[in-house]
N, C-alpha and C positions, 0 to 999 in steps of 0.2 A: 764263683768265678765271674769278672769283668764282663760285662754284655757287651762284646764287641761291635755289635749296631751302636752303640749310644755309648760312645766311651768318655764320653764327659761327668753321665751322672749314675752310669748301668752297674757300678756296684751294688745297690740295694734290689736292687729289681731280678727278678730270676726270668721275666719272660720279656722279648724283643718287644719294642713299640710297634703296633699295626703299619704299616705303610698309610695309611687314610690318615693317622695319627701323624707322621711324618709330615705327612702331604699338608697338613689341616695346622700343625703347629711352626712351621718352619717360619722363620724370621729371614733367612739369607737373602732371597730373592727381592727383597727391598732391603734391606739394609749391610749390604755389601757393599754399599756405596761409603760408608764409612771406614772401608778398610785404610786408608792412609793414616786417618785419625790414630785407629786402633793401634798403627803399629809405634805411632808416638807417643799413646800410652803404656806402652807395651815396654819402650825404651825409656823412657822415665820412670818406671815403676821396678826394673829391673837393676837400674842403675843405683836407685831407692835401696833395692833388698838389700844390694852388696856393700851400699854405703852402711846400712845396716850392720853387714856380718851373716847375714842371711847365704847370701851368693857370695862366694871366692868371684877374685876379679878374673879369673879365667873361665869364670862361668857364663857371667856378667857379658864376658868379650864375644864368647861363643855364641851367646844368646842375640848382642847387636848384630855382629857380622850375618848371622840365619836373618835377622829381620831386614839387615839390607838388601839379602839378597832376595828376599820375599818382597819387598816396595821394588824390585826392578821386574820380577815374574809379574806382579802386578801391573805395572805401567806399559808389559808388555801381551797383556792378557792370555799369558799364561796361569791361570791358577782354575784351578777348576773348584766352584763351591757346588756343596754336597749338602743337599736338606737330612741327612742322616745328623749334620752338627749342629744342627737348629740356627745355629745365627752364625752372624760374620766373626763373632770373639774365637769360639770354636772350631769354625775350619780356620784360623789362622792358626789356632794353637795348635789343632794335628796334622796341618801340612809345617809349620816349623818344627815340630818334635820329630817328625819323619829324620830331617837332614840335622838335628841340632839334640840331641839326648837332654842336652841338661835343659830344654825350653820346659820340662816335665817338671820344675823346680817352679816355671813363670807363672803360676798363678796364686801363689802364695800370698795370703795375707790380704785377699782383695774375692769379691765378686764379681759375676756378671751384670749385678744390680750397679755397683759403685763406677762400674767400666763403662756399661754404656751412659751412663748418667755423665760422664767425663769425655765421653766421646758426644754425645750431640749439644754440649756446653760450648766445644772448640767446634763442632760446626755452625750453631746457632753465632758465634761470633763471627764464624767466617763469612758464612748467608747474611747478616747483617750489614756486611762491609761490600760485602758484592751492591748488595741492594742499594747501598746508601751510594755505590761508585756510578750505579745507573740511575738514582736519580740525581744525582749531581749533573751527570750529561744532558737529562731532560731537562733542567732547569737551563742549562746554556742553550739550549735548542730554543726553550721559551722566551727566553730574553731576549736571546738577538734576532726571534721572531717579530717580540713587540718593538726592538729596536728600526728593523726594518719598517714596519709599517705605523710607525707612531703619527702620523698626519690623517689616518684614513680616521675615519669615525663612522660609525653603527651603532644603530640601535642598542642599546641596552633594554631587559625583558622581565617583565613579572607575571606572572602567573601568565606566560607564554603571550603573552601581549606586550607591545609597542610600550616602552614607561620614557626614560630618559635616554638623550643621547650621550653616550661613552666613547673614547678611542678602542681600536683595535687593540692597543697594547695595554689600555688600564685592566680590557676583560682578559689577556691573554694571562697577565702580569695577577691577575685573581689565582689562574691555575699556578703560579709561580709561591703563592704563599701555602696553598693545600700540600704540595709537594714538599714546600720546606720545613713544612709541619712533621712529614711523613719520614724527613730526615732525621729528623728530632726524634722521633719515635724509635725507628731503631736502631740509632746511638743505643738510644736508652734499654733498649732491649740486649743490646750487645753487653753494657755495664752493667746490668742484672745478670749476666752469662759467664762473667768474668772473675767466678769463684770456683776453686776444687772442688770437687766432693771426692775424689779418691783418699781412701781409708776409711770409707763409710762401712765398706763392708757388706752383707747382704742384707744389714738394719742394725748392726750392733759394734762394725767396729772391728778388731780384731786384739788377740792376745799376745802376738807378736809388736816387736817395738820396730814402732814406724816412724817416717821424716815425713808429714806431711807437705809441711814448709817449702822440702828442697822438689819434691815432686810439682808442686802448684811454681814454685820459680821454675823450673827445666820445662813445662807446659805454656808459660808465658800468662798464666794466672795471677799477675802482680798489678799494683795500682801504678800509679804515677811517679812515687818514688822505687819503683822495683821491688815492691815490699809482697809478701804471696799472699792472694787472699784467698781464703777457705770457708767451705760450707759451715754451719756452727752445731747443728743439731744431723746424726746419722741418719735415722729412721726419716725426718725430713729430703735430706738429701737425697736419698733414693728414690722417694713417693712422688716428691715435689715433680706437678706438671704446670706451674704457673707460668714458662717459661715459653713453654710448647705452645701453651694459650694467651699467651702476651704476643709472641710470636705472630702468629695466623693473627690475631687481631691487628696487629701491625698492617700485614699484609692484604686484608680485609678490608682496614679502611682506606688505602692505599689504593683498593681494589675500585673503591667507591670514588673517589678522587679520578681516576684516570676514567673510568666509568662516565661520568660525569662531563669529562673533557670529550668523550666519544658520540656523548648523544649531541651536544652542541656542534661537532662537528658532519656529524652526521643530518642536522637541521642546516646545518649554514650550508653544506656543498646541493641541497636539494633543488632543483630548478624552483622551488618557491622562495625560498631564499635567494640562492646566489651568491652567497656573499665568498665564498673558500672553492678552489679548484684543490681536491686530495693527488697526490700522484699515482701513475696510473700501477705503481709498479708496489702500493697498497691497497687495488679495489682488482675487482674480477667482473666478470661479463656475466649474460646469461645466456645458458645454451638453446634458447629460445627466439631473444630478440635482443638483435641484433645491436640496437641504440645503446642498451644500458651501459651503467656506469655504475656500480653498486661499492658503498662502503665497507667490505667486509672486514677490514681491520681492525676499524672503528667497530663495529660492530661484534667480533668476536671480541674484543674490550670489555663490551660490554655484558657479554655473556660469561665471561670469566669472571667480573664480578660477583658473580652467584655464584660461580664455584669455590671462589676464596669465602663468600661467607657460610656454605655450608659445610668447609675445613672446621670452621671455626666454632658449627654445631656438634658437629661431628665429636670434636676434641670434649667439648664442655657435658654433651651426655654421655662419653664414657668413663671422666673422672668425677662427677657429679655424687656416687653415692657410694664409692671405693674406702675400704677403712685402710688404716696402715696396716703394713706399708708397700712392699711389693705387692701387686697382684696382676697376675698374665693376663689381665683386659693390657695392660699400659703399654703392652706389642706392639695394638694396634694405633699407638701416638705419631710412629712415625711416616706412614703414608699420608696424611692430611699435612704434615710442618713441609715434607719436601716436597708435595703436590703444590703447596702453596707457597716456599721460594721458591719455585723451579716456574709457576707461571707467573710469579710477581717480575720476576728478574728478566722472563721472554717481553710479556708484556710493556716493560718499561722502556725496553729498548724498539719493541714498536711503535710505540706510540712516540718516542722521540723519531723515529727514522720517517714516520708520516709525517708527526709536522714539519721536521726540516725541510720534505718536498714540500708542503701545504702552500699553494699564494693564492691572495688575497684578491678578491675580484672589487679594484676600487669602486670601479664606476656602479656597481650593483649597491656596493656599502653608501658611495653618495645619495643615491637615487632614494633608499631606504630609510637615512638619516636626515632627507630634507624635509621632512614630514612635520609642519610647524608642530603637529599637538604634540614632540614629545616635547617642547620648551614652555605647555600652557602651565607646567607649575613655575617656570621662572616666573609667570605674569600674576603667579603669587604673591613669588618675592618683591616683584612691581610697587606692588599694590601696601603690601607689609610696609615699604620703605617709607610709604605715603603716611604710616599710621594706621594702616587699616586693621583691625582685628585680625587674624590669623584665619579663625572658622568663618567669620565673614568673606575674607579676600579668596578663600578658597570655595566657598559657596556664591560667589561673583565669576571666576575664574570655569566653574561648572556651567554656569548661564552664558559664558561666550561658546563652551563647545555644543551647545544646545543650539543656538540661535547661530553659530555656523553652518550647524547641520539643518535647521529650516531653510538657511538664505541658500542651502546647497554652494558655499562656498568656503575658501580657506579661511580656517582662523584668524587668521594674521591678515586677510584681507576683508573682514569685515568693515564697513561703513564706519567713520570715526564717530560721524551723530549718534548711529545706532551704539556703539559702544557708550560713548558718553552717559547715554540715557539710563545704563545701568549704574553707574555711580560717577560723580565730579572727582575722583582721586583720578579716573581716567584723563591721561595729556596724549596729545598726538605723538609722543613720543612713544607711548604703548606698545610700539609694536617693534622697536629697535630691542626685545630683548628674543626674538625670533632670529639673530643673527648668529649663527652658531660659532663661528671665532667668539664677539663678546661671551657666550656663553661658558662657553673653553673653560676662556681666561676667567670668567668671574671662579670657577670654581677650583679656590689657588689653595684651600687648605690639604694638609697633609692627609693621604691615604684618599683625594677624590680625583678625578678622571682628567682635570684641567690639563693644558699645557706644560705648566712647571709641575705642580707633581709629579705628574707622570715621567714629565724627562727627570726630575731629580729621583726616582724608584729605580731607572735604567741603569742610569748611574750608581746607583747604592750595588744594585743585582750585579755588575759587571763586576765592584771591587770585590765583592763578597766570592765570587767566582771567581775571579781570576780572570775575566776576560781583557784584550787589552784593548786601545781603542776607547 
């Protein structure tokens, strides 16, 4: 007799699964979040059998109508899941067979392997597109960040030191190409997602005669001509976790990206900087003293990035030494993929709702970028223009901040004899390349910080966007 604890698989078994066994193997309680999925494969697959000959079209009809009416219990959180059916496939199929007799036919010809495998293929496409709709936003938050402040200039930094002077917007317009990268990314992840694998089976397929074709078209599994595209090898398609793991790498370096943008931000708004006021309404106080102003946005940013890259370990040492094809390690794929959209997609949107507040503290930016040394390598290019050796003018260029630093005065105001004496390429002109407009301007090639550049990248980011203006 049927093991009614476990009526999914309690035919061969003569004794009930332990409750700790229950408790220890259930899948529901995270992945019930798939139920809409489910029941669109549920309805393509059933639609399939009948096309088939499988299901009478009044079976076929009975089965939709139960499923609609379970997507409205649903949205109305009405359904109660039951770790007695291990996962979210299972309590749909015994809560629709309850109200629906022929749903007892709905599992025909498929598994729980090829099912979920087809359910987190249309979520990975879905999470892709969520993802890629919030960095789209961020990138309009960054551009018409750097739009706004394209005149201030600051420092640009190497190895957390003073190097050259940048605008606001070439460094803002930096985090604008990481992101566009990360767009790229998963697109691409999306179009690796965007094959069936329904009729894999639970590794071999089945003996019954199936439409793969019409299941992957009714799913929205087609290319660009409508054309359906399908997994190619069964036992692949089931096992396959490169997706799961392409995924969270997405996400990961995404993680690192915005990461990135938070510690800068978190250095510019510091009273030693100055350069960025955050809004107040992304930092928190301390219940201590009184003054503070604390990043925490920025800052949990930045602590999220660790989490997304330990998703990411997480995934690669549990499929690292797994043979074909199913094996119940791969349960746990799915708390690391939605752990890691669900903080990629929060995060994305913080960090655009920060910088949107973010303004720029000019007068700190001027005060910082009027610093002649970071223009002592233009007095390279000076020197170059003269003829000068390269490692020469640059071991010339070294001996002015040297002998700055003995006269204890600015670069740019040293003595013109004292200068001279280091080499005749020296003209009293020397020091007009300390003028940071000429500087700008000198630096007009494509992809550098100058004037035009930078306004023609704003312009490029605004059409590419959509922004108008």
């Amino acid at each position: 007799m049927a093991n009614e604890q476990q009526a999914t698989w309690g035919g061969r078994f003569s004794e009930e699964p332990a409750e700790l066994m229950l408790k220890f193997s259930e899948s529901v309680s995270f992945d019930a979040r798939l139920a809409l999925y489910d029941l669109r494969v549920n309805r393509a697959h059933s639609a399939m059998l009948c096309r088939m000959g499988i299901l009478s079209a009044a079976e076929r009809d009975a089965i939709h109508a139960g499923l609609d009416r379970l997507e409205e219990r649903i949205g109305e959180g009405d359904v109660t899941w039951d770790i007695r059916y291990e996962d979210v496939h299972m309590n749909l199929e015994q809560v629709l067979t309850r109200e629906v007799p022929e749903a007892a036919k709905l599992h025909t010809a498929r598994s729980r392997n090829d099912q979920i495998a087809t359910d987190m293929r249309l979520y990975f496409k879905d999470a892709c597109r969520e993802i890629g709709e919030k960095l789209t936003g961020l990138l309009g938050v960054i551009v018409e960040l750097a739009e706004r402040e394209r005149e201030v200039l600051v420092p640009g930094y190497t190895h957390l030191q003073r190097a050259q002077p940048v605008s606001v917007a070439h460094h803002f317009l930096a985090y604008a190409e990481m992101f566009e990268r990360d767009r790229r990314r998963f697109a691409a992840v999306a179009d690796a997602a965007n094959a069936c694998p329904l009729g894999s089976g639970a590794l071999a397929g089945s003996t019954l005669p199936l439409d793969r074709e019409f299941v992957a078209e009714q799913l929205g599994f087609v290319d660009a001509d409508g054309k359906a595209r399908l997994t190619r090898n069964s036992m692949d398609a089931i096992s396959d976790r490169d997706l799961f793991l392409d995924f969270a790498q997405a996400c990961a370096v995404c993680g690192v990206h915005f990461s990135r943008v938070a510690e800068d931000m978190i250095l510019w708004s510091s009273a030693e900087f100055g350069f960025v006021d955050l809004p107040d309404a992304f930092c928190t106080g301390s219940s201590l003293m009184p003054q503070k102003k604390n990043p925490d946005a920025m800052e949990l940013l930045r602590g999220k990035a660790g989490r997304l890259q330990g998703n990411v370990q997480a995934l690669f040492t549990m499929v690292k030494g797994l043979p074909l094809t199913y094996n119940r390690d791969l349960q746990e794929d799915k708390p690391p993929v939605f752990d890691s959209g669900d903080q990629t997609a929060l995060c994305l949107e913080v960090l655009a709702r920060t910088l949107a507040g973010t303004k720029v503290r000019a007068a700190a930016c001027r005060k910082a970028v009027s610093d002649p040394l970071l223009l002592v390598t233009d007095v390279v290019d000076y020197l170059v223009l003269k003829k000068v050796p390269f490692r020469e003018a640059h071991h010339l260029a070294g001996k002015l901040v040297r002998l700055s630093e003995e006269e204890n005065v600015p670069v740019n105001q040293l003595p013109f004899k004292k200068v001279q004496v280091l080499h005749e390429a020296f003209e009293e002109d020397w020091t007009d390349v300390f003028d940071l407009e000429r500087a700008m301007q000198k630096r007009a090639a494509v992809g550098m910080p100058g004037t035009k550049p930078v306004g023609d990248e704003i312009e490029r980011w605004k059409a590419r966007l959509g922004i108008a203006g």
